[in-house]
N, C-alpha and C positions, 0 to 999 in steps of 0.2 A: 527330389528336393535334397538339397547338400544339407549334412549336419550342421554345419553353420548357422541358414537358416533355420532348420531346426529350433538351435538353442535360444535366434531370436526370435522367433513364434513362439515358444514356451514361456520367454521371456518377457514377451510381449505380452502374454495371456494371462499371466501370474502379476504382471504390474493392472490390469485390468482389473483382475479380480480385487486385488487388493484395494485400488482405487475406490471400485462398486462399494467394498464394503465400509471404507474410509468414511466415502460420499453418504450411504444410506446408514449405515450403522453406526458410526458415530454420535445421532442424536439419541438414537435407545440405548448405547452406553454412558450418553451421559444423562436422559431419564432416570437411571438406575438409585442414584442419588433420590429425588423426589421420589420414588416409588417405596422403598425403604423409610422414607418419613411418613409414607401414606397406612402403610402397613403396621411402625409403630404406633401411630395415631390411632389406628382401628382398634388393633393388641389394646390402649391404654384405656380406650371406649367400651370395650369388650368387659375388661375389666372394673371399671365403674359400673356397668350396668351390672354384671354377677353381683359384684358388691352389695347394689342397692335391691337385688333380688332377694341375695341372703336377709339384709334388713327387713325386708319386708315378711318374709319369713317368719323371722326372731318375733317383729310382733303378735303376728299373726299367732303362732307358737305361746305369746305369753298372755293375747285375748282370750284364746280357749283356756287357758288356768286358772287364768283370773273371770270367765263368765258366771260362774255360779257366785262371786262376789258382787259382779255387777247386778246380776237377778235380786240379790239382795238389796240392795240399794233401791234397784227399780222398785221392787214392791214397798220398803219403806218409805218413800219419797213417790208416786206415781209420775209417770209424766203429762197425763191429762189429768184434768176434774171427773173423776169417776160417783156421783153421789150415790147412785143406785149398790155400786161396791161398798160404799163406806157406809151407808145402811145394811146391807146385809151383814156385814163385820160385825156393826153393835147390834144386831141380833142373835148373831151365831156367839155371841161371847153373853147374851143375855140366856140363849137357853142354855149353855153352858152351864151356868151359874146354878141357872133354875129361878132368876128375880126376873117379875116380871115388869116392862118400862111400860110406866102411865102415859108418861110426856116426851117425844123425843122433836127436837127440832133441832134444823141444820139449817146455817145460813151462812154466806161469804162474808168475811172481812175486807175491810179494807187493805188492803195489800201495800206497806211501802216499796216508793220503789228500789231503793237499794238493795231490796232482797231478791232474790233469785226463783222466789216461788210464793207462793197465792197459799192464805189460809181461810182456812172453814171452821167455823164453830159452830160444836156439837154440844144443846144442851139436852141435860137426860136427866127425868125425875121419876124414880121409883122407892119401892119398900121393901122392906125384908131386914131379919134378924143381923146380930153382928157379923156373924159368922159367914152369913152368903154375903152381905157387902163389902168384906173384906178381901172375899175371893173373886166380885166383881174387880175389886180394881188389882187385885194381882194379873187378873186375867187381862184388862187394862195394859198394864204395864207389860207382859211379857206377847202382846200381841204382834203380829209381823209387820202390821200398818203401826208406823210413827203417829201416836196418839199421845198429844199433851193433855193430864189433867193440870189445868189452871184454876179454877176453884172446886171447893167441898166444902157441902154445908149439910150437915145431919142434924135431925130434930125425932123429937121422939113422937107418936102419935098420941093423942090426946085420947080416942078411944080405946085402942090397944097399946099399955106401954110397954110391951115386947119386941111391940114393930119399930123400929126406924124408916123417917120419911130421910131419901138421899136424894141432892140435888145438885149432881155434877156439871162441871164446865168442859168441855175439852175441847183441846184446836188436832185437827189435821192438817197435812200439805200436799199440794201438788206443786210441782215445777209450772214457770213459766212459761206461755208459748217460745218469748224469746229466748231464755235461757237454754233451751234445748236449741237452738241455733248456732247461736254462737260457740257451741264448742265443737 
């Protein structure tokens, strides 16, 4: 083969290739484009979703802080009618005291409905000096279950006037089945 030839077989070969790559490559360099959109698209996904990871996090992070607050709540508000609970309460705050209850009844109110939770009324009559009824209703008052005193009525006894006869009113609450849904 003459150098001539040669150079046009070389020449020949190299406009080939060139061609090949023209013809076949050409569309994956101009993919290149779209794929750099696809890829920042992912990058911006990627990063909303970290984002919304972290978020969930930070909550998560500020329920455990704030749980022994929630605990609080729950037990002052329950979230079911617990009655056998809320009897044993005004027991364990009567032996407390040391007064012991003649009369105790518990019954449901009527509930409006704009409220968010259901009340129970607790009537309670017992006796005992100033001094233990006094510390019944401090005891009352500083118990963990949300206990409204709504009336009091004390009267002296007629055969011992040492004793005071007491005849308290009080409301409890629990939450609503709906209430607890809805949020």
């Amino acid at each position: 083969m003459s150098p001539t030839a040669k150079n046009y077989l070389g020449t020949a070969l190299i406009a080939i290739a060139i061609f090949i790559l023209y013809a076949f490559g050409w569309n994956y360099f101009l993919n290149i484009k779209t794929y750099n959109i696809a890829i920042n698209d992912s990058r911006a996904n990627l990063v909303e979703k970290g984002s919304a990871l972290d978020k969930i996090k930070t909550l998560s992070e500020q329920y455990q802080v704030k749980r022994s607050s929630i605990q609080k709540i729950s037990a002052l508000i329950p979230i079911k009618k617990n009655t056998a609970e809320l009897l044993s309460s005004v027991e364990e705050i009567s032996n407390a005291t040391g007064i012991r209850i003649s009369k105790l009844l518990i019954s449901d109110v009527k509930s409006d409905a704009t409220h968010e939770y259901n009340e129970m009324r607790i009537d309670i009559t017992t006796s005992g000096n100033y001094q233990s009824l006094v510390t019944l209703l401090k005891t009352f008052e500083h118990n963990v279950r949300l206990l409204d005193v709504g009336q009091l009525a004390v009267s002296r006894d007629i055969q011992n006037p040492q004793v005071l006869n007491l005849k308290l009113v009080t409301s409890a609450y629990y939450l609503k089945d709906n209430a607890t849904n809805n949020k």
